[in-house]
C-alpha positions in Angstrom: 12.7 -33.1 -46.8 10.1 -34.2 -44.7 10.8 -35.0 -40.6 9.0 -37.7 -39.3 7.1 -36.9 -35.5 6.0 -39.4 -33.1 6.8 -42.9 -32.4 6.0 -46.7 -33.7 4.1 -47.8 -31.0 3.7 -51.5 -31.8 1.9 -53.4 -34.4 -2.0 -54.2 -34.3 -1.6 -57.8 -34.0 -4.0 -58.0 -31.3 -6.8 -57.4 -33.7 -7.8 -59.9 -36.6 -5.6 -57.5 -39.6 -2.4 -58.1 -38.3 -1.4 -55.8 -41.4 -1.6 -52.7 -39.5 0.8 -51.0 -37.3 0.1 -48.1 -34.8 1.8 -44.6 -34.6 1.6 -42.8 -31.4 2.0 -38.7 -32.1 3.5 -36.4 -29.9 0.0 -35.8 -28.0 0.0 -39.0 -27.7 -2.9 -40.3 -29.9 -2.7 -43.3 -31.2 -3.6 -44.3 -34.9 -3.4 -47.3 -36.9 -1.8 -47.6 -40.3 -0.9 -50.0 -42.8 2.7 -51.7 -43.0 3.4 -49.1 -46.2 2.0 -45.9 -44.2 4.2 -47.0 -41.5 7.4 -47.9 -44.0 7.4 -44.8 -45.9 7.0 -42.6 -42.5 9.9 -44.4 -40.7 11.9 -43.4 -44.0 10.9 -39.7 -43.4 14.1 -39.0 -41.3 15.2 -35.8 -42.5 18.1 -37.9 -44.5 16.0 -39.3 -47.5 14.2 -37.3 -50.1 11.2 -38.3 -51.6 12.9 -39.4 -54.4 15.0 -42.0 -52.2 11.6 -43.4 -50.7 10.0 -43.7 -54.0 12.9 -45.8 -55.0 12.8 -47.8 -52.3 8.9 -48.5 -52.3 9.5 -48.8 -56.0 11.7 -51.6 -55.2 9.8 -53.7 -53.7 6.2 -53.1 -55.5 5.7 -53.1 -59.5 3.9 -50.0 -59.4 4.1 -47.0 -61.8 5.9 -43.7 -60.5 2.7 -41.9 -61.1 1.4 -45.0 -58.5 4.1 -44.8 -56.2 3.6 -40.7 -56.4 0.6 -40.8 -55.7 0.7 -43.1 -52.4 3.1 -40.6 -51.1 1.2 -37.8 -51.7 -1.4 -39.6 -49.9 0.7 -41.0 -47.2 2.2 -37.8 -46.4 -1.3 -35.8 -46.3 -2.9 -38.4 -43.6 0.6 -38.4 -41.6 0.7 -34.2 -41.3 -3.1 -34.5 -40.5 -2.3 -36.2 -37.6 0.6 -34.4 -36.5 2.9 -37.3 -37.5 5.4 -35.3 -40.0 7.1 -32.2 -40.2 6.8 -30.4 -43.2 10.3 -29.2 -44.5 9.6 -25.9 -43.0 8.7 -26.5 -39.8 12.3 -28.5 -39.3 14.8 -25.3 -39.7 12.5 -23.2 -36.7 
């Protein structure tokens, strides 16, 4: 299971898409991402497998799993290149 790094700094509503939200990483950087990118990390809390977050973004969206796999897979990639998620191996060193 993945580990989530960082914090939820606050959302973007400042700017004109008020649909974005903005994770801070340890460093410190800042980045914004949307409500889902922000959802699905906040679930990555060493208790929930990907299997429990892609039942509960299946919930609430009428997407396909091969969708819903594919946003995590997605999601996931963008948050470790920005130093926003442990990868399961980096949680047990």
């Amino acid at each position: 299971m993945y580990e989530k790094k960082g914090k939820l700094v606050e959302n973007a509503q400042t700017q004109q898409d008020s649909s974005l939200m903005i994770l801070s990483n340890p460093k410190g950087q800042k980045f914004e991402v949307s409500y889902t990118t922000a959802f699905i990390w906040n679930l990555f809390d060493g208790k929930h497998s990907r299997i429990d977050i892609k039942k509960k973004l299946g919930d609430l969206t009428d997407l396909s799993d091969e969708g819903l796999e594919e946003i995590i897979e997605d999601v996931i990639s963008g948050l470790k290149k920005f130093d926003l998620l442990k990868a399961p191996l980096e949680i047990n060193r």
